[in-house]
Phi, psi and omega in degrees: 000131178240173196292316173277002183294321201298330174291317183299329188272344153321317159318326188269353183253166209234141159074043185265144176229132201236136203233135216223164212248177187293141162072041195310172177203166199312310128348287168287306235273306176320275183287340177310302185283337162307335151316306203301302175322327192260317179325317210264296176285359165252036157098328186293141164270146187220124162222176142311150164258115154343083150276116199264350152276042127311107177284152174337324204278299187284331163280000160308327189230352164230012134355288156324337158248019173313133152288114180302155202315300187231082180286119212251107171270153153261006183192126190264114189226141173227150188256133145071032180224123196296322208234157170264349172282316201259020174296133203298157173317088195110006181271155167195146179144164130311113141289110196287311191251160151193134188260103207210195157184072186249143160314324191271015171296134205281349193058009177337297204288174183284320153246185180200144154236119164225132177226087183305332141316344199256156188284353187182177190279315152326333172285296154348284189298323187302314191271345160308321180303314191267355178242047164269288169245020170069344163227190163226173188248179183305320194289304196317294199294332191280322182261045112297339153302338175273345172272328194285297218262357165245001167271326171273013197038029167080027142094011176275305222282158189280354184296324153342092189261170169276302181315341174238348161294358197257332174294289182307325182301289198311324196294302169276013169286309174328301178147006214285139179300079178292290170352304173286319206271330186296322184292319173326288226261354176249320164272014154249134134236190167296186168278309203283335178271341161303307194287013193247351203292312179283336166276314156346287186290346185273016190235348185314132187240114165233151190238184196039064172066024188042058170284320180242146195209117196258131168236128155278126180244109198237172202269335167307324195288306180304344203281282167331328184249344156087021162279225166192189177260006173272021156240019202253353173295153206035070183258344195253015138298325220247310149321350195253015163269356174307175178260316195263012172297177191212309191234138170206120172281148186218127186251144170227119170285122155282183156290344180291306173130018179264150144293135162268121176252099166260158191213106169247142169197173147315163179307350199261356159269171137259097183284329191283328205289325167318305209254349163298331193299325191235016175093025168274173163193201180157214142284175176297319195262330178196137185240167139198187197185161158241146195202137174290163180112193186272149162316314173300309189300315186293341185274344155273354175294322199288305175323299189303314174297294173354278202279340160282345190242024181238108178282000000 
């Protein structure tokens, strides 16, 4: 299937319910309602499925395309979600399409687009969008920017192509506001994510000569610092600012008694390959996985896998 099979075949359906993946992030969040959005000028009814873990900063700009309790769909579509396990929370059903572009897709849905090449989802969702509707609107393009410009870390990340500065260029022709979203989603946090920001960095633990660099997130920590989860975005950046890291892990303890395993490194890891190891997937480059234990006990498995898979 290529982007006009995929418009079409949108096209042809009545009642969509377009579905983001758990622990949503700018990207499925972003671009999902940006769909929802062209769906909707190309004649369709659309709506979102309700992620109630959706931070603030993000249900700011896709709210509005929440679906109301009894909204009855007839066509299932999921954005920028690899696994049906990993389908947001209270969604339960089949998914006929999914549009994504992670490597590690599982082929769940009934159909699929996956473009394993593109740096973010959003790129993906953009050319569906345009031979939907041949344009975007000011709104479109600013939250494909917010999918485009936080799957690249704001154009940082080695994931960064000449194909998404040529995605910003376009965007920003559109009109999309970089200035509001850069500001948003990159140069403001909280107090309670500055102070959680500090225990972090005084607890980072490095190995191989400090190629690799693990940060612990623990729920004492969050309690202390008085975060919540609209301060929890991109933490798993934040080890990987040492200079000598090559891999930086970042474990977040849940309440269950599992760890969240985020995984980044250079070209020369395999963060997916890392994090396949424990039912995780992702990119080459940036992974994640969930793994029972205590924090401590999980920073040695990922350190110890690590260091087996790092030829």
């Amino acid at each position: 299937m290529n982007d006009k099979d995929c418009a079409k075949l949108l096209l042809t359906h009545e009642d969509i319910l377009i579905v983001t993946h758990r622990n949503p992030d700018g990207d499925t969040s972003a671009s999902a309602a940006a769909l929802c959005s062209a769906l909707r000028r190309g004649g369709r009814r659309a709506w979102l499925f309700p992620n109630l873990q959706m931070s603030r900063k993000l249900k700011r700009y896709c709210e509005k395309f929440f679906a109301p309790e009894d909204y009855k769909p007839k066509y299932v579509v999921a954005v920028d979600a690899a696994d049906e396990k990993l389908l947001c929370e209270g969604f339960e059903g089949k998914v006929d399409l999914c549009i994504d572009h992670h490597p590690s897709n599982t082929y769940y849905a009934v159909q699929s687009l996956v473009r394993p090449e593109r740096a973010s989802c959003a790129e993906v969702v953009m050319q569906i969008m345009l031979e939907i509707n041949a344009d975007l609107t000011k709104e479109e393009a600013t939250l494909l920017y917010i999918g485009l410009s936080t799957d690249t870390g704001c154009f940082q990340y080695g994931n960064t192509d000449e194909a998404a500065f040529l995605a910003a260029a376009e965007l920003m022709r559109a009109g999309a506001e970089n200035l509001e979203v850069n500001t948003i989603f990159f140069r403001k946090v909280s107090e309670a994510r500055l102070k959680l920001e500090s225990m972090i960095y005084n607890n980072i633990r490095f190995y191989r000569n400090g190629a690799i660099a693990v940060a612990i997130v623990t729920q004492d920590m969050l309690r202390e610092a008085g975060a919540e989860e609209e301060d929890l975005d991109n933490l798993a950046a934040l080890a990987g600012r040492c200079e000598s890291s090559r891999v930086n892990i970042t474990i977040r303890e849940k309440e269950d008694g599992s760890c969240r395993v985020s995984v980044r490194s250079f070209r020369d890891v395999d963060s997916c390959a890392i994090c396949a190891v424990f039912g995780g997937g992702g990119h080459a480059m940036a992974a994640g996985c969930t793994v029972k234990g205590s924090p401590e006990h999980v920073r040695d498995l990922m350190v110890r896998v690590t260091e087996e898979l790092w030829q």
